[in-house]
N, C-alpha and C positions, 0 to 999 in steps of 0.2 A: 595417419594410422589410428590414432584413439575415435577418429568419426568412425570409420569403417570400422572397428570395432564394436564400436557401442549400437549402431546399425545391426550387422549381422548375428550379435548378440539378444538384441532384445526382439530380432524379429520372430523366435519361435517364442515365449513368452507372451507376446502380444497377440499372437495368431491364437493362442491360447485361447485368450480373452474374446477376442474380437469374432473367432469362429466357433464361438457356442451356441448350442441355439438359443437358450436364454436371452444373449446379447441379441442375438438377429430380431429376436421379438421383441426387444427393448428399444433397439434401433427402429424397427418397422413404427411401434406406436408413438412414439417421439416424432412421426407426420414428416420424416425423411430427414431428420435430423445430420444424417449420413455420419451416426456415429465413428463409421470405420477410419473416413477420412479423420475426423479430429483428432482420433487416435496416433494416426499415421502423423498427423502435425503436429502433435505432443512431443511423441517420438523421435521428430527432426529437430524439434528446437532445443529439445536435451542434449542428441548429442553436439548440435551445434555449438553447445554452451557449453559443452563438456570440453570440445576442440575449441574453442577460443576463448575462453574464460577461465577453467578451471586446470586444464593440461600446461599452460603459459606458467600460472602463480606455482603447480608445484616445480615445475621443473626451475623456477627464478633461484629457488636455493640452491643448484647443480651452477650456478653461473656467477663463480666467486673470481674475483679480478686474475686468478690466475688461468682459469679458464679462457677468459676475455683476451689472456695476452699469447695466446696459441691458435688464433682462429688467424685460417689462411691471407698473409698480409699484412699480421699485427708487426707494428712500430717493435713489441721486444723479442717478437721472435725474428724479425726481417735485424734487427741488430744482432742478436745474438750467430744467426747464419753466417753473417758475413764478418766474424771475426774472429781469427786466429788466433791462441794462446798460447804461443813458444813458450817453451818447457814446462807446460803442464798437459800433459798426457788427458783424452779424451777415449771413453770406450759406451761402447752401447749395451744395456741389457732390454732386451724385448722380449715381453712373450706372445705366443702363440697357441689358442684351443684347436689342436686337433682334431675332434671331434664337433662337429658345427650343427648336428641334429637338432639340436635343440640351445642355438648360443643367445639367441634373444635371453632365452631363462635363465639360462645360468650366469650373464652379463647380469643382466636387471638383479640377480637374489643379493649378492655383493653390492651392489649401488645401492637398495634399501637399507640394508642391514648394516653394512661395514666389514670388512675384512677385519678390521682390528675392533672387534668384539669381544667383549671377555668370556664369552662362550669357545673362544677357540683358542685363544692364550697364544703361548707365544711361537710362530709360525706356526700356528692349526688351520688359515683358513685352504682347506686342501681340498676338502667336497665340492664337486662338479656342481650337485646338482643337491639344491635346497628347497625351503620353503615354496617360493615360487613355483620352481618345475611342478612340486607336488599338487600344487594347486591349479595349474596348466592340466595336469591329468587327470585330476579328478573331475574338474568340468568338461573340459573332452568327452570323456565318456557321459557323462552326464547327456549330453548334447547327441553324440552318437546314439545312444541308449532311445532318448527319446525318436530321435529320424527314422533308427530299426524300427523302432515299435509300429510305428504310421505306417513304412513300407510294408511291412508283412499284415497289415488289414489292406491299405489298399492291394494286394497281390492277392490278399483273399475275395474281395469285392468283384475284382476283374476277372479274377480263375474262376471261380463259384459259381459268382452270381449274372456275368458278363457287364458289369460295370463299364462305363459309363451307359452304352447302349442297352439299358434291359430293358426285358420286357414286360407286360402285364403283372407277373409274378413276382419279379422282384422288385418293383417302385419300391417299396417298403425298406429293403435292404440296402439300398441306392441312396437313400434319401441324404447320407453323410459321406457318399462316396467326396463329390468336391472339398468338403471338409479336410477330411483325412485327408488328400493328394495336397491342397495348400497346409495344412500344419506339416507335413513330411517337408517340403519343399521351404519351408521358413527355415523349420531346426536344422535342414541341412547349411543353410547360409552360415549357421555358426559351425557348423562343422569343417565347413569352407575353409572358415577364417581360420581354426586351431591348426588345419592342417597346412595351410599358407603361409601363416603368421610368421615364421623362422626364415623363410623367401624372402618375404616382402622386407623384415629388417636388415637381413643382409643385403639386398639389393641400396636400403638407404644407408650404409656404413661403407658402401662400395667393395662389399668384400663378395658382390654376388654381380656378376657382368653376364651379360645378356647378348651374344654374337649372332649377328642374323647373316645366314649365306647365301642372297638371291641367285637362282641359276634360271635367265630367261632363252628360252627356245621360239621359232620360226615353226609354223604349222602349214607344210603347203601340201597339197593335191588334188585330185581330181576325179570326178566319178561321170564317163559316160554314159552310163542308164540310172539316173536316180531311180531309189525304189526298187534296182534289183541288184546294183550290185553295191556294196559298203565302198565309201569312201576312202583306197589308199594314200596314207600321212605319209610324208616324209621329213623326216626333225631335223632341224638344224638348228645348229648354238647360235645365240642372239638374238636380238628382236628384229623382229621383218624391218626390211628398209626397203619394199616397195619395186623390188626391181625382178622380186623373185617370182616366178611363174606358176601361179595358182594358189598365191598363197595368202592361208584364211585369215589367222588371227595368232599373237605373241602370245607366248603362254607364261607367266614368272612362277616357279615354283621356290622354294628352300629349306633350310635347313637352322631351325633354332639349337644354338649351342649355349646351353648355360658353365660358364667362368666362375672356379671357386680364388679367392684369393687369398691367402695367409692373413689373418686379424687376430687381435685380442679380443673381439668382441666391439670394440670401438675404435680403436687405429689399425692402419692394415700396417703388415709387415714390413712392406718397402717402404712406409714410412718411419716408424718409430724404430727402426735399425739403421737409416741413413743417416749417422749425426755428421754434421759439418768438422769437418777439420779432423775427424777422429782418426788415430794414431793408431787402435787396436783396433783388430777384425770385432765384429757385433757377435756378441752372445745371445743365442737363440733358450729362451724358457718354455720347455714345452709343457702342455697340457694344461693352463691355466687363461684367464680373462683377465681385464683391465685392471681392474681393481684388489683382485685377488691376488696378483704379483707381490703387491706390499705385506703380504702379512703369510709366506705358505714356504712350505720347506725348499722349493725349486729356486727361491730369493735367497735363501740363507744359505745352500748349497754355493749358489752362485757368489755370494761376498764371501764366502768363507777362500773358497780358492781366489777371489782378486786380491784380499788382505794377503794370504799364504806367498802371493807374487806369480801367482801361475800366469797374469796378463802383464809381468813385466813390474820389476824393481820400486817404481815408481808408484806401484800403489801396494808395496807391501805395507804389515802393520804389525808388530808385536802382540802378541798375544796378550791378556791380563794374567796376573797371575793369580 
């Protein structure tokens, strides 16, 4: 993800650079130096270094031994599953972001910052959407802003002037048509990215499933006067198997269905509510992210009623006085 971002982020920025005329003529007299490519090489080893170099060392702080001892398999989580603890009562609390627009951002603003910030004191972390989002949107637009801009000269170039095709009279006007159609078409790439980007992480957190429903058909029949009369089809379900009578070619078509799944943001629902051996039904935390659980009123709500004993005796707790 951070290649493909740093990619379709810096490719209107660079088209900037690289399709100006200035540069063209810098390029030209540089005896074919083919500045465009270097540029474009520049470009790949950054973010190459970005995705294997510099994404690894920050995330190495996210990856503290108890992290390590929850990944699918681990020695303490494969012991803790398979062991029962009569008479000590087990109960789950999990939450759940109901709203997933935008849960890339508002996962990430809590993983930077911290939920237990002294900016939000004690259970405040309750804002959906922070720092990050706002910075998600104001580059969006950013990006949009500029791809509008290019669209409506190229739409002027083509309407006006008959761009690409002109003629005698408009060379002159033309002369940046290619320009402006590749800078529109880079800053879209980022624009791409801002409106994908929330897909793409839910699809890697597995709380975004991708169902595909091939439906293949048999194409058969037959035309006694080619060239005068249209060839009548007859469809049948499944792929030709050869036996059938005049028949052309299997057709597969279908039907993509995108699967949302219940997540905090990083664990999906059916996981962090399944606990092993648990005695009490799971308590479901709505409207909050992974990290934001620990520190926001939906937390305190929720211990407040298991001390009180509302999930049963065993985990009541006296009040202070």
């Amino acid at each position: 993800m951070s290649e493909e971002a740093c990619l379709a982020l810096t490719a209107g920025p660079k088209k900037e650079v690289t399709g100006n005329p200035i540069f063209k003529i810098i390029d030209f007299l540089a005896f074919n130096a083919d500045l465009q490519a270097t540029a474009t090489t520049l470009t790949q080893d950054a973010c190459g270094f970005i995705k294997d170099e510099l994404v690894p060392i920050l995330f190495k702080g996210n990856l503290v031994p108890t992290t390590q001892d929850f990944y699918v398999g681990a020695p303490t989580l494969e012991w803790f599953n398979e062991r029962n603890t009569p008479g000590i009562e087990r109960i789950a609390f999990y939450g759940v972001e109901e709203d997933t627009e935008n849960l890339m951002q508002k996962t990430m603003d809590y993983f930077i910052k911290g939920p237990n910030s002294a900016e939000y004191g004690y259970w405040g972390a309750n804002a959906d959407e922070g720092k990050i989002y706002d910075i998600f949107e104001a580059n969006k637009l950013k990006y949009e802003s500029k791809c509008w801009d290019y669209k409506l000269h190229q739409d002027y170039l083509e309407n006006v002037w008959g761009c690409p095709n002109n003629g005698l009279f408009s060379v002159f006007a033309c002369f940046n048509y290619s320009s402006t159609k590749a800078k529109k078409n880079a800053w879209r790439k980022g624009v791409d990215w801002f409106e994908n980007v929330n897909d793409v992480y839910m699809l890697n957190i597995g709380a975004l499933e991708m169902d595909w429903s091939p439906n293949t058909t048999c194409h058969c029949g037959w035309n006694p006067l080619p060239g005068v009369l249209q060839n009548v089809w007859t469809v049948y379900d499944g792929a030709c198997t050869g036996d059938e009578f005049f028949c052309d070619f299997s057709y597969t078509q279908g039907t993509l269905e995108l699967i949302e799944k219940e997540s905090d943001g990083v664990v999906l629902a059916e996981s962090s509510s399944n606990m092993p051996f648990a005695t009490r039904p799971p308590v479901k935390l709505s409207n909050l992210t992974h990290m934001q659980v620990r520190n926001n009123t939906a937390i305190k709500d929720a211990l407040t009623q298991l001390y009180n004993g509302d999930h049963g005796e065993f985990f009541t707790t006296n009040p202070k006085d």
